[in-house]
C-alpha positions in Angstrom: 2.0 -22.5 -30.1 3.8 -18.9 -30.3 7.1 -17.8 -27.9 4.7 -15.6 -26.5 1.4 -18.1 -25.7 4.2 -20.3 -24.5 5.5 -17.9 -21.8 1.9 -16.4 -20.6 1.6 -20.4 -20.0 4.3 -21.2 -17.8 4.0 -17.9 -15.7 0.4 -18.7 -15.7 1.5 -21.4 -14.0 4.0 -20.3 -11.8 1.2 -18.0 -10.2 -1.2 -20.2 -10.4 0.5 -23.0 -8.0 1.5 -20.4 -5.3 -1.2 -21.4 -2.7 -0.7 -25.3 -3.8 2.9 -24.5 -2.8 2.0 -23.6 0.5 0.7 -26.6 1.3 3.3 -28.6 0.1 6.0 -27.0 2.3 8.4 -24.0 2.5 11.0 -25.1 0.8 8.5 -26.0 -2.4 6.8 -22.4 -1.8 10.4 -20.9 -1.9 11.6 -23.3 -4.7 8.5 -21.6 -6.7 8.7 -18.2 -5.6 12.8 -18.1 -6.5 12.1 -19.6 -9.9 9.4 -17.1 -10.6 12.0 -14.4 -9.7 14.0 -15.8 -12.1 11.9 -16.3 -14.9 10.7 -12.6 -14.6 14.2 -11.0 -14.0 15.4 -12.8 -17.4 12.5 -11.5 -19.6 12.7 -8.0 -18.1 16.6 -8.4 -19.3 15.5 -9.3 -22.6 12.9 -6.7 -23.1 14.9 -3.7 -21.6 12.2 -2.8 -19.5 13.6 -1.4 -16.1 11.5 1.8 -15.5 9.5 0.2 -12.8 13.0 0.6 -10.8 12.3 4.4 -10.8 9.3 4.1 -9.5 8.6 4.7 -5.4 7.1 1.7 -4.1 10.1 -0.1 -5.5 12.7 2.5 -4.1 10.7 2.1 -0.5 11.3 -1.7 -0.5 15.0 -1.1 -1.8 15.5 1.2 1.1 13.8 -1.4 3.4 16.8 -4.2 1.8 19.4 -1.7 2.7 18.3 -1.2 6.1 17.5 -5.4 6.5 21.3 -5.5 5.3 22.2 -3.7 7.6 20.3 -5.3 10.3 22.3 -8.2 9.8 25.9 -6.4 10.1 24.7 -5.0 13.5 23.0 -8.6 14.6 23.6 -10.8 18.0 24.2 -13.6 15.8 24.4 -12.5 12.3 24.4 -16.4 10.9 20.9 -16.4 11.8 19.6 -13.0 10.0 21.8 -13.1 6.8 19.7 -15.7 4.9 16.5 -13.8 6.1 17.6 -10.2 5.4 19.5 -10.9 2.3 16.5 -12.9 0.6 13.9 -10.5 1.2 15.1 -9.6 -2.7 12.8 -12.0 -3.7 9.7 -10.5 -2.7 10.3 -6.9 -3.8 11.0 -8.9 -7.6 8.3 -11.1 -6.7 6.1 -7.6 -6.4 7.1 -6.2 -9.7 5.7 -9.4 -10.7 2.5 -9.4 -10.1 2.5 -5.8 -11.2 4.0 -6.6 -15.0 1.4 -9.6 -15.2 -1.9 -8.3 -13.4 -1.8 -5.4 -15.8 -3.4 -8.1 -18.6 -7.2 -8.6 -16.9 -7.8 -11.9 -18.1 -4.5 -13.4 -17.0 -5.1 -12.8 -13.1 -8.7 -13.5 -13.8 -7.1 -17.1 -14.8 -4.5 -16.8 -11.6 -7.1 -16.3 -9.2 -9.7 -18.4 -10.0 -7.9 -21.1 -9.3 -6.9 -20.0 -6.6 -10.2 -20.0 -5.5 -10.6 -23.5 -6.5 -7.9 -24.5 -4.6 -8.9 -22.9 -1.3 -12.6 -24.5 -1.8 -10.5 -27.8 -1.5 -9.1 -26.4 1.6 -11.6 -25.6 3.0 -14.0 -28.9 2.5 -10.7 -30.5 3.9 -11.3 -28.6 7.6 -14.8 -29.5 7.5 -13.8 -33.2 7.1 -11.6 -33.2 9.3 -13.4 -31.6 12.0 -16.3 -34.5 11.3 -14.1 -37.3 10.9 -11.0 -36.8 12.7 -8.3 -36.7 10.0 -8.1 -35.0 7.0 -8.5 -36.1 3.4 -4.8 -37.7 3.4 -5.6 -38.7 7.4 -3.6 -35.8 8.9 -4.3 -34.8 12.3 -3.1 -32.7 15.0 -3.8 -35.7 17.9 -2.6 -34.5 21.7 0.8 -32.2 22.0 2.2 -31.6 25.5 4.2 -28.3 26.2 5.3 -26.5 28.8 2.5 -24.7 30.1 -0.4 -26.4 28.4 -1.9 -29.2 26.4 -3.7 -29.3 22.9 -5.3 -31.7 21.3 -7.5 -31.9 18.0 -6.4 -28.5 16.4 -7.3 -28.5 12.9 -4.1 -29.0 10.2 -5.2 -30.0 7.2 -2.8 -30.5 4.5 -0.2 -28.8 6.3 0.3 -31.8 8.1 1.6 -31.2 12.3 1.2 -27.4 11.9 -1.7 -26.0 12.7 -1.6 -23.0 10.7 -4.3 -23.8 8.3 -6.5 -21.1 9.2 -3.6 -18.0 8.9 -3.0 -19.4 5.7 -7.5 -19.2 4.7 -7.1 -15.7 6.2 -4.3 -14.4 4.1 -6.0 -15.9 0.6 -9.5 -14.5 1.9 -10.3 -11.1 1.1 -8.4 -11.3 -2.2 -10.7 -14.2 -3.1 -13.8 -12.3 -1.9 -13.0 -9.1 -3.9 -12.0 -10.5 -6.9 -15.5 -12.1 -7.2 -18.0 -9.2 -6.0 -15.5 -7.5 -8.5 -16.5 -10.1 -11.8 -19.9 -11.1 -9.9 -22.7 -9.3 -10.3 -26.7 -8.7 -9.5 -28.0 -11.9 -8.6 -24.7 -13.7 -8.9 -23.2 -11.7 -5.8 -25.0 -14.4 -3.6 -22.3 -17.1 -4.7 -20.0 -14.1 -3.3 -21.5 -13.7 -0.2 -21.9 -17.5 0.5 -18.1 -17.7 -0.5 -17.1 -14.9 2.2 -19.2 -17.1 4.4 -18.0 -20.1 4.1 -14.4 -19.1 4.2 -15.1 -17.3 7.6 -16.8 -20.0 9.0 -13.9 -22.3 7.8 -11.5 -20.0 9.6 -13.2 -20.1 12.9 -13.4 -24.1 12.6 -10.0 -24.1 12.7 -10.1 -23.1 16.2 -7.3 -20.1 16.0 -8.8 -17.8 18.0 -6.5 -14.4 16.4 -7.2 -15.5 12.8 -11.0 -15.9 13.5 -10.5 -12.4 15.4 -9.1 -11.1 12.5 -11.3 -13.1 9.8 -14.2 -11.6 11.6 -13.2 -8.1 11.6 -12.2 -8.7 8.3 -15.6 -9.5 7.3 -17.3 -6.4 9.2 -14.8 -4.0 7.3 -15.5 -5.7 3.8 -19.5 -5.4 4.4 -19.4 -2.5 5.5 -17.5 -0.8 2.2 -19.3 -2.4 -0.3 -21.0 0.6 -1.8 -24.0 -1.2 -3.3 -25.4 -2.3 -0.1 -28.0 -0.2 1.9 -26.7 0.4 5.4 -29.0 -1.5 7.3 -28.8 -4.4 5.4 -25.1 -4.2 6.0 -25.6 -4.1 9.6 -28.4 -6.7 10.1 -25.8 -9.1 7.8 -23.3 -8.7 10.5 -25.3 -9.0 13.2 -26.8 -11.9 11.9 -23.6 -13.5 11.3 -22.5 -12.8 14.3 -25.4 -15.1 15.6 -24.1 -18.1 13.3 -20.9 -17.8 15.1 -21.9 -18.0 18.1 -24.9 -20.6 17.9 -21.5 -22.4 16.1 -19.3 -22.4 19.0 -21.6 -23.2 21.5 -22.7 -26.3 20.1 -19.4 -27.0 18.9 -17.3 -29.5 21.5 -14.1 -27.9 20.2 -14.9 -24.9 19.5 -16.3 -24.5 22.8 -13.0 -25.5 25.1 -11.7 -23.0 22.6 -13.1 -19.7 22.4 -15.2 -20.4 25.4 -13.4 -22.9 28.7 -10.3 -21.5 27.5 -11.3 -17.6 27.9 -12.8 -18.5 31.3 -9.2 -20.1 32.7 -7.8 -17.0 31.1 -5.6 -17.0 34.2 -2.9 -19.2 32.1 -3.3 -18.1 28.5 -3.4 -14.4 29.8 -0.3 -15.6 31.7 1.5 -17.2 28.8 1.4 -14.4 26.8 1.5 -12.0 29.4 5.1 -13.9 29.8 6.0 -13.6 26.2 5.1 -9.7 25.7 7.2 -8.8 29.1 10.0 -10.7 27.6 9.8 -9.0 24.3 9.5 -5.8 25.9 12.5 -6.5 28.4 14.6 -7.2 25.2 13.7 -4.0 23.5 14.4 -2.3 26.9 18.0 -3.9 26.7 18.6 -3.5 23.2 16.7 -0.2 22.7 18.1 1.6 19.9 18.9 -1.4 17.2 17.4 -4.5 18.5 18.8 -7.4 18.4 18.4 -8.3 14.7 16.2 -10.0 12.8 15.6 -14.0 13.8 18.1 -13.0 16.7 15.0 -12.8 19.4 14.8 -16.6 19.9 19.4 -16.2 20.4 18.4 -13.2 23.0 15.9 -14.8 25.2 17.4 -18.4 24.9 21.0 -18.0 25.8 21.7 -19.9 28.8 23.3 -16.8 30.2 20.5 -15.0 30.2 17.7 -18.3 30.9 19.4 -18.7 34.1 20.1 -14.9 35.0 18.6 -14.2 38.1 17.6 -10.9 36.7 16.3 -12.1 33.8 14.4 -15.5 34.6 11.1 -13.7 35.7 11.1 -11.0 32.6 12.7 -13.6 29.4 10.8 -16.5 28.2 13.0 -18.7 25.8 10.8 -18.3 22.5 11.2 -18.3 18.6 9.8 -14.6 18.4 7.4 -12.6 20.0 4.6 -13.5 18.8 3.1 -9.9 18.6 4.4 -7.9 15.4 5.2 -4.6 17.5 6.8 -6.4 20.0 8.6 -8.5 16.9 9.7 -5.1 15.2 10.7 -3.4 18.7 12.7 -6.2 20.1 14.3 -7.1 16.7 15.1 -3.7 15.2 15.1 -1.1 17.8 13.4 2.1 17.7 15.6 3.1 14.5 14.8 0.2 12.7 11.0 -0.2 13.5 10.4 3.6 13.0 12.4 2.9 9.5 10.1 0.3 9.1 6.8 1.6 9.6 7.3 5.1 8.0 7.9 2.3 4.8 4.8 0.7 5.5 2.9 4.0 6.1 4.1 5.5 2.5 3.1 1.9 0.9 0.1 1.4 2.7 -1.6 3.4 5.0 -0.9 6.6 3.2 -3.5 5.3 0.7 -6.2 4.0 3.0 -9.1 6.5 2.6 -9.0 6.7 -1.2 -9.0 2.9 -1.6 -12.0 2.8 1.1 -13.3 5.3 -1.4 -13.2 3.0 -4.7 -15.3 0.3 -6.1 -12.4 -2.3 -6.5 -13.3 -5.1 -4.4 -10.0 -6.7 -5.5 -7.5 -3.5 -4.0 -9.6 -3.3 -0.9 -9.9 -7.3 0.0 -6.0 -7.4 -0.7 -5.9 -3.9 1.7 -8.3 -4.7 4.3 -5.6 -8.4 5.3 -2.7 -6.0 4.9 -4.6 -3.9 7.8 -5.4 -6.7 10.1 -2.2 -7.7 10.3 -1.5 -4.5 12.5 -4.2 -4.7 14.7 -2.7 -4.4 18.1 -1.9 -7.0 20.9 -3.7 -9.4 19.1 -0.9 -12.6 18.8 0.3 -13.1 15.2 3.0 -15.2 13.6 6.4 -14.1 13.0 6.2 -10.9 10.6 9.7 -11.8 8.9 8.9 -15.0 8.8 8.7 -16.9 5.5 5.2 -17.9 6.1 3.9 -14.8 7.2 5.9 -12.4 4.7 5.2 -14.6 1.8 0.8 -14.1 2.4 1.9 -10.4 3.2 3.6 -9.5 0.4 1.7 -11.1 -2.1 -1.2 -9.2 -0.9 0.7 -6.4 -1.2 1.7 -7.0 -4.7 -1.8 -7.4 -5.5 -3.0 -4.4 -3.7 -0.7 -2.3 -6.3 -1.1 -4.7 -9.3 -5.1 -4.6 -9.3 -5.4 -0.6 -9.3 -4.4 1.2 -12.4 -3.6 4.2 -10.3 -1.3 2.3 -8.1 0.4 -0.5 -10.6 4.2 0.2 -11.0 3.7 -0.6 -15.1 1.4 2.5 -15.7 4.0 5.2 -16.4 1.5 7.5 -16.5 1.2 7.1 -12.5 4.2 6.7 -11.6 
């Protein structure tokens, strides 16, 4: 075996294992992640290749790690941002990654499609679990009391006591579905179509109600831009669909209590997060100009100070984060920092939304239209900064850029 078959190998494999990673934990998805990093850092050393670092994606996520930087200088607690801030590095590396590598077609070919074995496996696992109680490895979520509610029998899968499975189907999902009405076609796009399916499906047995929002809207958005469709059929699809899902959760016992008995009592979910957004909002109204740093919500709305604050006990709710990104980036990093932030995301991403609507690459699009969702408004969402959240982010990012030869940082000639 050559130097060079060797080292398409073991970053074939690096790849490769990044949703497996997932499920094994954060500190084995980091672990992989940094060692990827590495591994690419050293052979872009050897080979002398820095002109991607000219290009503007890559300056826009340098400015965004200044600012992040400086985020943490200007934090409540600065101990609790540094670690986030300073290795977001990772991911803009981790991006010129996917970029260098995608550029050879049959290596992400390789990379994907076992990805897509990997989140079949996932997927049968939710079904199994929902059946049977327990997951392949006898998981399960069982009852959890909190504060203002109780849960019992959420779906977890193979991510053991978080039930988190179905964010983590959502951010693989479109990718997956592009990259095959991409290689699939003619007859063979039905295996495509019963894919998207099942994977929706899969999401809304989970139970999340904002992922199955999003998986759904997803799904409408992806129908409806696949060119080789007649419109009609595209419409009856959805519609038809959108019978499945609700035949589903009506003769579905869990489903039921939760997309159905729990919107009826809306009185205390509306309340809870009614609770959570007025807190996020009364931080931004304190802290207007540069938040209170990144990770620093929870430090903000926590402090005992401000818990038992007359003034504050009816607007703050001790939480992690926000739960809403807007509210995450207002609260956080202020109007400077979230206009900062969003004028980034705008150049990266929304700047090229009509012409990627436009093309027939099912793979850019997928990777576009989760990138999209994840800005839907008031809908609740994970923490943006997060490691779980980032990590599906930005590697749809990456791939968004990678896949497109007009948009990957490697093609000199457009850049």
């Amino acid at each position: 075996m050559t130097f060079n078959k060797f080292l398409s190998n073991y970053f074939l494999l690096l790849f490769s294992l990044i949703p497996v990673t997932f499920l094994m934990g954060s500190a084995v998805l980091l672990f992989n992640i940094i060692l990827l990093d590495l591994s690419f850092l050293i052979l872009i050393i050897y080979k002398k290749d820095y002109s991607f670092l000219k290009t503007r994606p890559i300056k826009y996520l340098l400015i965004l790690y200044v600012y992040l930087i400086f985020n943490s200088l200007i934090s409540i607690d600065p101990s609790f941002s540094y670690a986030r801030n300073i290795g977001f590095i990772r991911f803009i590396v981790l991006f010129a990654a996917f970029n260098y590598f995608f550029l050879d077609r049959s290596f992400y070919k390789k990379v994907i499609s076992f990805w897509l074995v990997v989140i079949l496996i996932v997927s049968i696992d939710v079904f199994f679990e929902q059946f049977t109680g327990t997951n392949f490895f006898g998981y399960n979520f069982g009852e959890r009391f909190y504060e203002d509610r109780i849960e019992f029998g959420r779906i977890v899968s193979f991510f053991k006591d978080e039930p988190i499975v179905g964010g983590y189907l959502l951010g693989f999902f479109f990718t997956l579905v592009g990259f095959l009405f991409n290689e699939l076609k003619d007859k063979k796009q039905l295996f495509s179509f019963a894919f998207m399916i099942l994977i929706l499906f899969t999401i809304i047995l989970t139970g999340e109600r904002s992922n199955s929002i999003r998986a759904f809207l997803g799904f409408g958005l992806f129908i409806l831009f696949v060119g080789k469709l007649d419109f009609k059929i595209k419409i009856i699809s959805i519609l038809s669909v959108t019978a499945l899902i609700l035949i589903m959760i009506m003769n579905t016992t869990y489903l039921k209590i939760r997309f159905v008995s729990n919107i009826k009592s809306m009185s205390s979910t509306h309340k809870i997060y009614s609770q959570i957004y007025n807190s996020a909002f009364q931080v931004f109204e304190n802290n207007k100009i540069f938040g209170v740093g990144n990770k620093n919500y929870r430090i903000e709305t926590c402090k005992k100070s401000n818990y038992l604050n007359k003034d504050n006990t009816d607007r703050y709710k001790c939480q992690n984060h926000p739960h809403q990104t807007y509210l995450e980036l207002l609260s956080e990093h202020g109007i400077l920092g979230s206009f900062l932030i969003l004028i980034i995301l705008f150049k990266l991403i929304f700047s090229k939304i009509s012409e990627s609507f436009k093309k027939e690459n099912f793979l850019t699009l997928g990777s576009l239209i989760y990138l999209l969702l994840i800005f839907i408004p008031l809908l609740p969402t994970g923490a943006f900064f997060g490691n779980f959240l980032l990590t599906i982010f930005m590697i749809n990012l990456s791939i968004f850029y990678a896949s497109d030869k007009n948009y990957n940082i490697f093609i000199k000639k457009n850049n």
